[in-house]
C-alpha positions as CSV (number, residue, x, y, z in Angstrom):
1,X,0.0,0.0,0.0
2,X,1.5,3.8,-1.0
3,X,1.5,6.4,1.4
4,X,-0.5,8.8,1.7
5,X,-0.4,12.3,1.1
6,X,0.7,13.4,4.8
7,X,3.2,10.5,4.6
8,X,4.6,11.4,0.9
9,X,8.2,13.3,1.2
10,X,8.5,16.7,-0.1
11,X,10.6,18.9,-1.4
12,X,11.4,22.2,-0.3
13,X,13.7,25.0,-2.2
14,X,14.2,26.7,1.0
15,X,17.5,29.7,1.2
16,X,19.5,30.0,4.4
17,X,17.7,32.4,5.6
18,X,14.4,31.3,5.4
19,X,16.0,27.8,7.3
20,X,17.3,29.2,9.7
21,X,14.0,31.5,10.6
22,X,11.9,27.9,10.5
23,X,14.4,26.7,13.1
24,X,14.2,29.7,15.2
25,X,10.2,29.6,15.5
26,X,10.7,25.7,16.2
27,X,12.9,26.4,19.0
28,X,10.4,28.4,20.7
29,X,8.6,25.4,20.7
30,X,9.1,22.7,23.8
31,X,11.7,20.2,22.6
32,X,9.8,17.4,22.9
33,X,7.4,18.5,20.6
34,X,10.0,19.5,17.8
35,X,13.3,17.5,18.0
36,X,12.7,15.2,15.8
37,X,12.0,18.0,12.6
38,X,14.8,20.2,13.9
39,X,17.0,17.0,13.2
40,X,15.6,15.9,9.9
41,X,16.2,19.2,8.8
42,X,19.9,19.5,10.1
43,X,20.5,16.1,8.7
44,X,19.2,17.2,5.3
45,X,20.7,20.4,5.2
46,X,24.3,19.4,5.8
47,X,23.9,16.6,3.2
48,X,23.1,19.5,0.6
49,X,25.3,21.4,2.3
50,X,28.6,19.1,1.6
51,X,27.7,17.3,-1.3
52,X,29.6,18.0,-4.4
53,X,28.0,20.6,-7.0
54,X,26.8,19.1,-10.7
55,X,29.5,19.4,-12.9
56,X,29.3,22.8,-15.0
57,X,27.9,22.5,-18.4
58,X,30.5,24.2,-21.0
59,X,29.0,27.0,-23.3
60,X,29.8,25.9,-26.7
Protein backbone atom coordinates (compact mmCIF):
# COMPACT_ATOMS: atom_id res chain seq x y z
CA UNK A 1 0.00 0.00 0.00
CA UNK A 2 1.49 3.85 -0.97
CA UNK A 3 1.55 6.41 1.37
CA UNK A 4 -0.49 8.76 1.75
CA UNK A 5 -0.36 12.35 1.07
CA UNK A 6 0.71 13.42 4.82
CA UNK A 7 3.23 10.46 4.60
CA UNK A 8 4.59 11.37 0.90
CA UNK A 9 8.17 13.31 1.16
CA UNK A 10 8.54 16.68 -0.09
CA UNK A 11 10.58 18.92 -1.44
CA UNK A 12 11.39 22.18 -0.33
CA UNK A 13 13.74 24.97 -2.15
CA UNK A 14 14.22 26.74 1.00
CA UNK A 15 17.52 29.75 1.20
CA UNK A 16 19.52 29.99 4.43
CA UNK A 17 17.75 32.41 5.60
CA UNK A 18 14.35 31.28 5.44
CA UNK A 19 16.01 27.77 7.31
CA UNK A 20 17.32 29.21 9.74
CA UNK A 21 14.04 31.46 10.62
CA UNK A 22 11.91 27.91 10.49
CA UNK A 23 14.35 26.73 13.13
CA UNK A 24 14.16 29.68 15.22
CA UNK A 25 10.20 29.56 15.54
CA UNK A 26 10.70 25.65 16.22
CA UNK A 27 12.92 26.39 18.96
CA UNK A 28 10.39 28.35 20.68
CA UNK A 29 8.63 25.41 20.73
CA UNK A 30 9.07 22.70 23.76
CA UNK A 31 11.72 20.24 22.55
CA UNK A 32 9.80 17.36 22.86
CA UNK A 33 7.45 18.54 20.61
CA UNK A 34 10.01 19.48 17.78
CA UNK A 35 13.31 17.50 18.00
CA UNK A 36 12.74 15.15 15.75
CA UNK A 37 12.05 17.97 12.63
CA UNK A 38 14.79 20.24 13.89
CA UNK A 39 16.99 17.01 13.24
CA UNK A 40 15.56 15.87 9.93
CA UNK A 41 16.21 19.20 8.76
CA UNK A 42 19.88 19.48 10.06
CA UNK A 43 20.46 16.13 8.69
CA UNK A 44 19.15 17.19 5.33
CA UNK A 45 20.73 20.43 5.23
CA UNK A 46 24.31 19.36 5.82
CA UNK A 47 23.93 16.56 3.20
CA UNK A 48 23.13 19.47 0.60
CA UNK A 49 25.30 21.43 2.34
CA UNK A 50 28.57 19.06 1.59
CA UNK A 51 27.70 17.28 -1.34
CA UNK A 52 29.59 17.99 -4.39
CA UNK A 53 27.99 20.56 -7.01
CA UNK A 54 26.84 19.13 -10.73
CA UNK A 55 29.53 19.39 -12.91
CA UNK A 56 29.33 22.77 -15.03
CA UNK A 57 27.88 22.54 -18.37
CA UNK A 58 30.50 24.18 -21.03
CA UNK A 59 28.96 27.04 -23.28
CA UNK A 60 29.78 25.94 -26.75
Amino acid sequence: MGKTKEEKPLLLQLDMQEINKILQALGQRPFNEVYELIGKIHEQANAQMHAEPPPQQLDK
